[in-house]
mmCIF file of the N, C-alpha and C atoms, coordinates in Angstrom:
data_MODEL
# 
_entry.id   MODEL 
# 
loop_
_atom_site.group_PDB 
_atom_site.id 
_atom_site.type_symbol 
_atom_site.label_atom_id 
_atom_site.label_alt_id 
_atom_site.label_comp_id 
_atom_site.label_asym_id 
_atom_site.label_entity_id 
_atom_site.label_seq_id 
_atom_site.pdbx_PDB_ins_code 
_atom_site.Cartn_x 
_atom_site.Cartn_y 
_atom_site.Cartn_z 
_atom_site.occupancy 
_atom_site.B_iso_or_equiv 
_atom_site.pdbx_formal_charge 
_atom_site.auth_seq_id 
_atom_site.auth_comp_id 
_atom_site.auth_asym_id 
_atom_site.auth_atom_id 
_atom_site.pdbx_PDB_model_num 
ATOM 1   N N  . UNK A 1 1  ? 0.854   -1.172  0.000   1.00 0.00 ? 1  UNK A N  1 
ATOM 2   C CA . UNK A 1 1  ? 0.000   0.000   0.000   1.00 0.00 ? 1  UNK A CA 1 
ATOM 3   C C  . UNK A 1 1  ? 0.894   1.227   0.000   1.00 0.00 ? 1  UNK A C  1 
ATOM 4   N N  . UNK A 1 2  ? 0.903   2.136   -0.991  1.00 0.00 ? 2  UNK A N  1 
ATOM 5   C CA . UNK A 1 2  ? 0.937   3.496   -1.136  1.00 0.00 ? 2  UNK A CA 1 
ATOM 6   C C  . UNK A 1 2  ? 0.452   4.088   -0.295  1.00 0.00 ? 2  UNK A C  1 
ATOM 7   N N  . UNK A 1 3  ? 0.767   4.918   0.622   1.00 0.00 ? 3  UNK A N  1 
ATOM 8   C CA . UNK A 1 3  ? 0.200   5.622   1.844   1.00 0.00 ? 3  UNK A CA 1 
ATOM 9   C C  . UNK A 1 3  ? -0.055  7.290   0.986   1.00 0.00 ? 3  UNK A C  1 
ATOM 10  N N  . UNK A 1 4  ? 1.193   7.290   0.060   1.00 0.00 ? 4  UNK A N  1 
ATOM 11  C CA . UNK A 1 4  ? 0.780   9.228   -0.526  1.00 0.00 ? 4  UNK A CA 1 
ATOM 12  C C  . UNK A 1 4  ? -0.600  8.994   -1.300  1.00 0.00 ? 4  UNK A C  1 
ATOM 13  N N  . UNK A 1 5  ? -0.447  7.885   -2.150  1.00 0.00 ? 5  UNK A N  1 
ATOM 14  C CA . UNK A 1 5  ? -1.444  7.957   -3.157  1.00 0.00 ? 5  UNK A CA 1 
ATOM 15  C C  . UNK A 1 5  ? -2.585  6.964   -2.934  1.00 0.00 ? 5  UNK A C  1 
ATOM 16  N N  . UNK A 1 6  ? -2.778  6.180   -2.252  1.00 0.00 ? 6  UNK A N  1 
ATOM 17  C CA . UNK A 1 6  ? -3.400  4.942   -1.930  1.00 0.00 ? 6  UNK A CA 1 
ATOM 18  C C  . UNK A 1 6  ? -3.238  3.731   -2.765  1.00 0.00 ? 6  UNK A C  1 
ATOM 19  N N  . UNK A 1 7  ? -2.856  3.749   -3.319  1.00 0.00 ? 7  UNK A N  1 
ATOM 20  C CA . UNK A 1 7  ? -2.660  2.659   -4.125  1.00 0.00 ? 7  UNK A CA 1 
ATOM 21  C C  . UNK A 1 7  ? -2.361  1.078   -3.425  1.00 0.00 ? 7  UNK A C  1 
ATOM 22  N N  . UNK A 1 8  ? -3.269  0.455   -3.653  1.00 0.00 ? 8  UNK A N  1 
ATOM 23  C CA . UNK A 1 8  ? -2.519  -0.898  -3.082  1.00 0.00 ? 8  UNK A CA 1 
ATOM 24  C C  . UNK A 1 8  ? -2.246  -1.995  -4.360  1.00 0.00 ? 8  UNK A C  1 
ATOM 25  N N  . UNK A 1 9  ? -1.181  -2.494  -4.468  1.00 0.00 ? 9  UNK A N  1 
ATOM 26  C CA . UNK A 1 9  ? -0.121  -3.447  -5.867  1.00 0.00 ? 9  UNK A CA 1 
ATOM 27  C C  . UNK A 1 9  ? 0.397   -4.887  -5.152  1.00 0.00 ? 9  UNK A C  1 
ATOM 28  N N  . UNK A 1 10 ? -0.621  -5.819  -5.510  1.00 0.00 ? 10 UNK A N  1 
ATOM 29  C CA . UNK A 1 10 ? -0.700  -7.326  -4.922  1.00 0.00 ? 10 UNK A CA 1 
ATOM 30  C C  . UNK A 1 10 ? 0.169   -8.438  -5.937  1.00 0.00 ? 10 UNK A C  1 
ATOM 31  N N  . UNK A 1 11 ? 0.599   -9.091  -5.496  1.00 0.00 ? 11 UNK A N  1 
ATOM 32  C CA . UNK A 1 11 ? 1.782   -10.087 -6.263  1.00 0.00 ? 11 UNK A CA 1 
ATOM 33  C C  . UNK A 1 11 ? 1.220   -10.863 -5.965  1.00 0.00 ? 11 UNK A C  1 
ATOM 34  N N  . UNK A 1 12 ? 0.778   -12.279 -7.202  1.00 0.00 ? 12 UNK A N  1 
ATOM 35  C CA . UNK A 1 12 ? 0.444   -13.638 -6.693  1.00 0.00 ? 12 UNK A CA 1 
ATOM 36  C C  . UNK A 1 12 ? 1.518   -14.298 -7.804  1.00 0.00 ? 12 UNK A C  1 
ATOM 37  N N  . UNK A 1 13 ? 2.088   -15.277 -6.998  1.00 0.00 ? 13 UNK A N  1 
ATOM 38  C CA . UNK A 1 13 ? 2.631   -16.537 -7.671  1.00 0.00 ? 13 UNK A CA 1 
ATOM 39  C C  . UNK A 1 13 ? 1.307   -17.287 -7.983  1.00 0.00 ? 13 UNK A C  1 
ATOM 40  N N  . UNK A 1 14 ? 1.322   -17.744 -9.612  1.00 0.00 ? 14 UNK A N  1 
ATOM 41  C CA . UNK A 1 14 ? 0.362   -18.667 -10.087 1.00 0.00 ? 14 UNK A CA 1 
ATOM 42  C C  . UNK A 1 14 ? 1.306   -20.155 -10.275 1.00 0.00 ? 14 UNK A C  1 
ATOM 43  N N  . UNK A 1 15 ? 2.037   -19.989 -10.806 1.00 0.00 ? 15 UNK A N  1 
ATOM 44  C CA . UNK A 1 15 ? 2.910   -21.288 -11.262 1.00 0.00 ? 15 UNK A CA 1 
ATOM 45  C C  . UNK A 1 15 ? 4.510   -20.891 -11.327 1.00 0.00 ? 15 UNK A C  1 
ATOM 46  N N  . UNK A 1 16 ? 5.442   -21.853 -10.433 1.00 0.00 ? 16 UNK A N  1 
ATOM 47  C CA . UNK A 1 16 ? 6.605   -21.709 -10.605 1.00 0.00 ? 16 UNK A CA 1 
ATOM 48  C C  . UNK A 1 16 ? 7.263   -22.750 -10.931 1.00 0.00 ? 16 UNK A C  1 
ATOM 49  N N  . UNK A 1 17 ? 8.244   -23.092 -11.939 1.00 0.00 ? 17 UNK A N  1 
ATOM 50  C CA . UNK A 1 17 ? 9.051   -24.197 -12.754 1.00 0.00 ? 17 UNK A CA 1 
ATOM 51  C C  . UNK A 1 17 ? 10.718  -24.312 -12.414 1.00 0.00 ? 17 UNK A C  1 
ATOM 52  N N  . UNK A 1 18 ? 11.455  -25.030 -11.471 1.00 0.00 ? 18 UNK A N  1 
ATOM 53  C CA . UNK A 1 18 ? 12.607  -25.179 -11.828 1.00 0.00 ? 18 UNK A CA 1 
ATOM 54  C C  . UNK A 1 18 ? 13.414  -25.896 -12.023 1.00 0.00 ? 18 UNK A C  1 
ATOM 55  N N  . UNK A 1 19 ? 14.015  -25.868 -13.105 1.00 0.00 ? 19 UNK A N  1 
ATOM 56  C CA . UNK A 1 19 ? 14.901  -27.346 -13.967 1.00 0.00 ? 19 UNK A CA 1 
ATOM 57  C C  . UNK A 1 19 ? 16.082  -26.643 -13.955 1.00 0.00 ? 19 UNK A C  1 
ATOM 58  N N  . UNK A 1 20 ? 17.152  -27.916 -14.271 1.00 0.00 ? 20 UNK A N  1 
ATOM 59  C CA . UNK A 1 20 ? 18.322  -27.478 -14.363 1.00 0.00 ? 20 UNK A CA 1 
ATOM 60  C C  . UNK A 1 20 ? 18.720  -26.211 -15.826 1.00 0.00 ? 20 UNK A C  1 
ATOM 61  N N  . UNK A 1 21 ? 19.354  -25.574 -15.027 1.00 0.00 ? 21 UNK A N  1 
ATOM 62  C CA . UNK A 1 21 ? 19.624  -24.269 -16.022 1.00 0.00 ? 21 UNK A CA 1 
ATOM 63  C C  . UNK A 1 21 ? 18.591  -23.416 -16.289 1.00 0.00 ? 21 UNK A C  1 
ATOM 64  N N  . UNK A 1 22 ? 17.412  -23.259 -16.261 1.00 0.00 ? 22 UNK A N  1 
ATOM 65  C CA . UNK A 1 22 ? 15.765  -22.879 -16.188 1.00 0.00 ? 22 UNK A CA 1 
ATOM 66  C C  . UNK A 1 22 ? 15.003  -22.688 -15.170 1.00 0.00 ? 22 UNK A C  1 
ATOM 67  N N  . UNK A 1 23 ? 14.562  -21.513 -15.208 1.00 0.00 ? 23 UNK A N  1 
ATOM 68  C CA . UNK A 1 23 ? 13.479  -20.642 -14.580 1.00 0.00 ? 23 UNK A CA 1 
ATOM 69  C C  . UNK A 1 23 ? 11.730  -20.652 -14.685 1.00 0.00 ? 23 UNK A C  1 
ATOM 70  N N  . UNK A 1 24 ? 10.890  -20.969 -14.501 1.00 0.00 ? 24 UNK A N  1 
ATOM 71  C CA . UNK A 1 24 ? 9.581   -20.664 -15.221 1.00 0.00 ? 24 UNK A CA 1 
ATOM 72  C C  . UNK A 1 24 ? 8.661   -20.254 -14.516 1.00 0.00 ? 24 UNK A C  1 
ATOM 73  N N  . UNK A 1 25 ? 8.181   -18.834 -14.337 1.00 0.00 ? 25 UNK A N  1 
ATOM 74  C CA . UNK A 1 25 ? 7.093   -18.585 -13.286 1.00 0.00 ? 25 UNK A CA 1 
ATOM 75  C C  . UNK A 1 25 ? 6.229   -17.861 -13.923 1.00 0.00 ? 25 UNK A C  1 
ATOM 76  N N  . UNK A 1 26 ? 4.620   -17.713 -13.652 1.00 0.00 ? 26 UNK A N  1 
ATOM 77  C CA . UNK A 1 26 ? 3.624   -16.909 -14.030 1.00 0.00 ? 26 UNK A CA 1 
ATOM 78  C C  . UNK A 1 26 ? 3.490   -16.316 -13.122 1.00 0.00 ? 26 UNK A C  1 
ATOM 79  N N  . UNK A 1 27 ? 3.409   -14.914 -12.980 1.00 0.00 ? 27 UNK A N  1 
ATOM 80  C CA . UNK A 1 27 ? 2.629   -14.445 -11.334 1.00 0.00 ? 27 UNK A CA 1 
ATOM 81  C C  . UNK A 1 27 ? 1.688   -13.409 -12.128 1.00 0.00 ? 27 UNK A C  1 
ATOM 82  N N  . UNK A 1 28 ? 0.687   -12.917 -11.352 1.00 0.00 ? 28 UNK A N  1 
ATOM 83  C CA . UNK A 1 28 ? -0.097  -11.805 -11.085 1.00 0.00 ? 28 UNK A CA 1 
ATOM 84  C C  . UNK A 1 28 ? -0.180  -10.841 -10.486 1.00 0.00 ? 28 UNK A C  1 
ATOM 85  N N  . UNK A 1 29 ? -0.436  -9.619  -11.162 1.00 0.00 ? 29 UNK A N  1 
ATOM 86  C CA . UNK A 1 29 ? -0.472  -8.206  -10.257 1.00 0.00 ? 29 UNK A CA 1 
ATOM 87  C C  . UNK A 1 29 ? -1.863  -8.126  -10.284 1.00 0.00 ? 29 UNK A C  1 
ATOM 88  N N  . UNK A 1 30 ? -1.997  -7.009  -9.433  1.00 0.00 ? 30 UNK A N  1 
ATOM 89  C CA . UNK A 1 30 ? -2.890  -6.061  -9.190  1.00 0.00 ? 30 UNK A CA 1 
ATOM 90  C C  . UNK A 1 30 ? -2.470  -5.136  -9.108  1.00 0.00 ? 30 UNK A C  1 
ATOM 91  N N  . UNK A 1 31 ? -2.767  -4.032  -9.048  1.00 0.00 ? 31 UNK A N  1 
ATOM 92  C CA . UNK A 1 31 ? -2.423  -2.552  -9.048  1.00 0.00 ? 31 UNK A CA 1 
ATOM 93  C C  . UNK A 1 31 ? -3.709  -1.829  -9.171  1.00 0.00 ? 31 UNK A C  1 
ATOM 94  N N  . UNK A 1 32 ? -4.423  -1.181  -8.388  1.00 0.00 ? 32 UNK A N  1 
ATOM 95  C CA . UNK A 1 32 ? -5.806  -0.978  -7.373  1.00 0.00 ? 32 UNK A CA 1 
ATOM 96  C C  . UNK A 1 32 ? -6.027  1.030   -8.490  1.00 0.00 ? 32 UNK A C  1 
ATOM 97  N N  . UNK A 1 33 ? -4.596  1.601   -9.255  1.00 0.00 ? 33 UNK A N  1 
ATOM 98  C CA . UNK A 1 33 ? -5.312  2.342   -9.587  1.00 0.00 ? 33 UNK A CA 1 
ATOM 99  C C  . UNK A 1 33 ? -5.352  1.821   -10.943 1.00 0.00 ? 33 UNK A C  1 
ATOM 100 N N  . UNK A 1 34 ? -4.915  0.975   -11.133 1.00 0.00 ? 34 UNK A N  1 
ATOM 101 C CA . UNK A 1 34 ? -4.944  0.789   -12.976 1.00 0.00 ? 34 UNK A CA 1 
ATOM 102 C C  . UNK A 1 34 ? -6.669  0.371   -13.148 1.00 0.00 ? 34 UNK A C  1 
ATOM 103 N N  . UNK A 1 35 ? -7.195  0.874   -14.465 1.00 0.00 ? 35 UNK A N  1 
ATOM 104 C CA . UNK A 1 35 ? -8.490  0.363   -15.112 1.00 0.00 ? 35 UNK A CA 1 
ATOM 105 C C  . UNK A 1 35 ? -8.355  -0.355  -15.812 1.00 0.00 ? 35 UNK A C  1 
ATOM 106 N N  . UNK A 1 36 ? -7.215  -0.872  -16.129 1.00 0.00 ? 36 UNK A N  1 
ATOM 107 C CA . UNK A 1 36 ? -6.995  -2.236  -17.211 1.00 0.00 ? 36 UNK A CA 1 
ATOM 108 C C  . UNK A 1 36 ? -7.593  -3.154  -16.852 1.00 0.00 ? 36 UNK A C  1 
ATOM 109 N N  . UNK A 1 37 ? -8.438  -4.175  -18.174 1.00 0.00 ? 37 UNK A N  1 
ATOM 110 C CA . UNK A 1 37 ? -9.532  -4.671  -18.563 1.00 0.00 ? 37 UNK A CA 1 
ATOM 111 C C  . UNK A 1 37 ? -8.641  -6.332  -18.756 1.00 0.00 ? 37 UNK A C  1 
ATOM 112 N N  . UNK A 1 38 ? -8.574  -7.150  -17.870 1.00 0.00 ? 38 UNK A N  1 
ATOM 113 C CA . UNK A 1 38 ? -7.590  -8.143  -18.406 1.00 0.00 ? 38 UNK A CA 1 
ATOM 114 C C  . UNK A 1 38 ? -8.535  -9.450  -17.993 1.00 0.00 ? 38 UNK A C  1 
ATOM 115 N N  . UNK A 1 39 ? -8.283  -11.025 -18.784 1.00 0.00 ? 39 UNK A N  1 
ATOM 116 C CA . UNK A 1 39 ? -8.812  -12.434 -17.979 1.00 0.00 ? 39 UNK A CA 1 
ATOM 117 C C  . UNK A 1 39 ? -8.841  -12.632 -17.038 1.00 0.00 ? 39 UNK A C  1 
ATOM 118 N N  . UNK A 1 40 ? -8.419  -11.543 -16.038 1.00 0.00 ? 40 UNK A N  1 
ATOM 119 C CA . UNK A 1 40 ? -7.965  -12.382 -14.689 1.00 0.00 ? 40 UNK A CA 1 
ATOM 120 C C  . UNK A 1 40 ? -9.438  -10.781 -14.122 1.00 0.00 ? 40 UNK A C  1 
ATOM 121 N N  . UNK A 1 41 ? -9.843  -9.655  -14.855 1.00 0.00 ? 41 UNK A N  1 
ATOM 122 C CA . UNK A 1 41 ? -10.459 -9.098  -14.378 1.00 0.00 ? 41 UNK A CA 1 
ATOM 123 C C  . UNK A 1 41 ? -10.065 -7.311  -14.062 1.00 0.00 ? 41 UNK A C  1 
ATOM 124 N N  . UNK A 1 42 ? -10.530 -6.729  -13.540 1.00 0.00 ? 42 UNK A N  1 
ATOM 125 C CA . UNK A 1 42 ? -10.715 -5.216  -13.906 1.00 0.00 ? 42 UNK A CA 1 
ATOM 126 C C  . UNK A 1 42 ? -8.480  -5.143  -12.406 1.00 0.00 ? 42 UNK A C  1 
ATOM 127 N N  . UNK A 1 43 ? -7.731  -4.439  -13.825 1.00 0.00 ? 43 UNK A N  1 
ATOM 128 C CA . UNK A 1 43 ? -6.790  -4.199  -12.578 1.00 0.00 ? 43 UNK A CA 1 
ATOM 129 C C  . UNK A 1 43 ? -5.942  -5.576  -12.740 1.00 0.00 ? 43 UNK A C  1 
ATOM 130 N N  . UNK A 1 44 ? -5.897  -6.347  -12.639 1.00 0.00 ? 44 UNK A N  1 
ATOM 131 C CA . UNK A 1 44 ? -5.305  -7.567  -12.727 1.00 0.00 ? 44 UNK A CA 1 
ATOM 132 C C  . UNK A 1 44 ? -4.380  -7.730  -14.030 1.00 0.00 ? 44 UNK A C  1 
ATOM 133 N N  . UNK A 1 45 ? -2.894  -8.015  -13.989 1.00 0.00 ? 45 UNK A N  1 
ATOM 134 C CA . UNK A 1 45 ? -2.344  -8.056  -15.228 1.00 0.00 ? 45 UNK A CA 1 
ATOM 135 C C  . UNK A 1 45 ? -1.714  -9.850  -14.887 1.00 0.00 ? 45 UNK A C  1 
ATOM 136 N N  . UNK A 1 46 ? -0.814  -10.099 -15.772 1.00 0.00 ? 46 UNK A N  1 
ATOM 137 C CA . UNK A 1 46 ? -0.174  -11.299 -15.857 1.00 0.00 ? 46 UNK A CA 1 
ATOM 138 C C  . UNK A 1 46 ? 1.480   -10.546 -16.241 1.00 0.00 ? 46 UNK A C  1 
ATOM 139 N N  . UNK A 1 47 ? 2.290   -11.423 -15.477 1.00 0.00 ? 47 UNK A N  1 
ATOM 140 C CA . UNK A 1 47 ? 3.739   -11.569 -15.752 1.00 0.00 ? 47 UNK A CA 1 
ATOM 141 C C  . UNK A 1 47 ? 4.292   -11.673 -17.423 1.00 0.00 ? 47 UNK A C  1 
ATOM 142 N N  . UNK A 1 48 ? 3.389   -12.347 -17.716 1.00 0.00 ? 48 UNK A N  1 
ATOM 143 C CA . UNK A 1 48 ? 3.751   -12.592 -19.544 1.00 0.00 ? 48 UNK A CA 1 
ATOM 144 C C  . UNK A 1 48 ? 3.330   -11.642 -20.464 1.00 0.00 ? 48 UNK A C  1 
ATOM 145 N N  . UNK A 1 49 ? 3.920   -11.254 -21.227 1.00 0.00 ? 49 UNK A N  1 
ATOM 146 C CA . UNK A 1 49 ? 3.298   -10.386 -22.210 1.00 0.00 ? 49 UNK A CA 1 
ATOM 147 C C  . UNK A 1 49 ? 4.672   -9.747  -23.137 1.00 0.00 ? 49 UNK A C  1 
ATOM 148 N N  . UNK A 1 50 ? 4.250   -8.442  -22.623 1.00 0.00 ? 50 UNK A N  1 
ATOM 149 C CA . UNK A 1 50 ? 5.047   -7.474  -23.386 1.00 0.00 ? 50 UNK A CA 1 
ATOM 150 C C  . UNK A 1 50 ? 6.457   -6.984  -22.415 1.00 0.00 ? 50 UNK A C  1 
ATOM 151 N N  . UNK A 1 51 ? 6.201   -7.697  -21.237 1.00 0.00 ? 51 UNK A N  1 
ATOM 152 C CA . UNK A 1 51 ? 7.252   -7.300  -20.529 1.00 0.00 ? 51 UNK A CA 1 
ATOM 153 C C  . UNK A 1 51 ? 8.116   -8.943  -20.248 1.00 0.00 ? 51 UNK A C  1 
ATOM 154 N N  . UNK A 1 52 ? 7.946   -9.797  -21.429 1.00 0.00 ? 52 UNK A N  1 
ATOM 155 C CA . UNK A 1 52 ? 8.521   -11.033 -21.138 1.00 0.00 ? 52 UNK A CA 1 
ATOM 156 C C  . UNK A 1 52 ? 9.853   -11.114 -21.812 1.00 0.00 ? 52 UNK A C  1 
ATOM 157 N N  . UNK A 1 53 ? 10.892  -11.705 -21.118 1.00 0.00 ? 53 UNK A N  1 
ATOM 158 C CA . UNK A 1 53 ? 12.252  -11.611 -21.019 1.00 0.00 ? 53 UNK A CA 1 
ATOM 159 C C  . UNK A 1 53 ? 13.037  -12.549 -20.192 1.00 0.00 ? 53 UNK A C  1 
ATOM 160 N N  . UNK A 1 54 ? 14.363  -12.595 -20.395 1.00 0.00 ? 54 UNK A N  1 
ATOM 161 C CA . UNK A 1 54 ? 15.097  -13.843 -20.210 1.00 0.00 ? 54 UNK A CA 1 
ATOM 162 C C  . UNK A 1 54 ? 16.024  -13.277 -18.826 1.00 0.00 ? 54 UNK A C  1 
ATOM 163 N N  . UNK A 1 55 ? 16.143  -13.633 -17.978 1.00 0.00 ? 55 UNK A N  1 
ATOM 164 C CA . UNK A 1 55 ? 17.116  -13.408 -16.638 1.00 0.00 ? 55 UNK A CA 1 
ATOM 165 C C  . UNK A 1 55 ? 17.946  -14.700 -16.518 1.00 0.00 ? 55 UNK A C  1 
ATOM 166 N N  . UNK A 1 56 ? 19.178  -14.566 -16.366 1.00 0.00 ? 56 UNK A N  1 
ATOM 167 C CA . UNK A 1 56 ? 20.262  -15.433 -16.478 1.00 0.00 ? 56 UNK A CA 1 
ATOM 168 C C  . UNK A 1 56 ? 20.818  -14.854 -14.834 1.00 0.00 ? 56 UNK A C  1 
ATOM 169 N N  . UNK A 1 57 ? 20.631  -15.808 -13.785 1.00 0.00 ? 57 UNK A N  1 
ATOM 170 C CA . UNK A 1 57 ? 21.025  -16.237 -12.743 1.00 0.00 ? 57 UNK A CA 1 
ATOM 171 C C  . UNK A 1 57 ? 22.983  -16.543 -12.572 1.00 0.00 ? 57 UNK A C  1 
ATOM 172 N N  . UNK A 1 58 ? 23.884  -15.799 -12.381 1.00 0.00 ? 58 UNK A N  1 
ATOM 173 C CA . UNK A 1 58 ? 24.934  -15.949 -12.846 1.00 0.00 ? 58 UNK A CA 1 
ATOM 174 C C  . UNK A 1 58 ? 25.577  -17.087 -11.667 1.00 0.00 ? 58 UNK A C  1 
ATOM 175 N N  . UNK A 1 59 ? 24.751  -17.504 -10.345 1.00 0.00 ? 59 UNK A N  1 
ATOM 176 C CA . UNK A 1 59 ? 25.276  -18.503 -9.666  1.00 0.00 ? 59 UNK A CA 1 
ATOM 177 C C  . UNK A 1 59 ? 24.803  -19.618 -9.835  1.00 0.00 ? 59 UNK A C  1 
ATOM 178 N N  . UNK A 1 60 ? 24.086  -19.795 -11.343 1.00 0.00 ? 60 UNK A N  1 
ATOM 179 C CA . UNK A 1 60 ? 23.336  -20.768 -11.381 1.00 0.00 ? 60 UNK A CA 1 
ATOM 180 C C  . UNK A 1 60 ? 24.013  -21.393 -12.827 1.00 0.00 ? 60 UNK A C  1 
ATOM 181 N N  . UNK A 1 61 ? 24.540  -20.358 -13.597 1.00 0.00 ? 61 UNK A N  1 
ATOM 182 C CA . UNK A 1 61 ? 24.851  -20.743 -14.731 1.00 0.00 ? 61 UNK A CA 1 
ATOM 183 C C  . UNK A 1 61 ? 25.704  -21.423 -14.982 1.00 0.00 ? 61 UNK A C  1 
# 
C-alpha cells in the first residue's frame, strides 16, 4: 500500500518451474489504480506479455 497515493499493488505466484539451467514462473499483479480490462479481471495483469524476457542467474549458470 501506497500511503501518498493509496494505491494498493498485490503479487500472486500462479505457477513456478525449476529445472536445471531454467526458470519458469507466471505471477499476477494487481495494481488498485490501474483500469486495465484483463482475464484475470478489472486491474489484474499477468507476468507474460510485453514485458517477457530472459534473466540469467549468474550462480546458477
Amino acid at each position: 500500500m501506497d500511503l501518498g497515493n493509496g494505491n494498493l499493488v498485490v503479487r500472486g505466484a500462479d505457477l513456478a518451474l525449476n529445472g536445471p539451467g531454467i526458470e519458469l514462473a507466471f505471477d499476477r499483479f494487481y495494481n488498485g489504480l490501474s483500469s486495465r480490462e484483463d482475464a484475470f479481471g478489472t486491474a489484474w495483469s499477468m507476468s507474460v506479455g510485453q514485458d517477457v524476457g530472459l534473466e540469467i542467474d549468474p550462480l546458477r549458470a
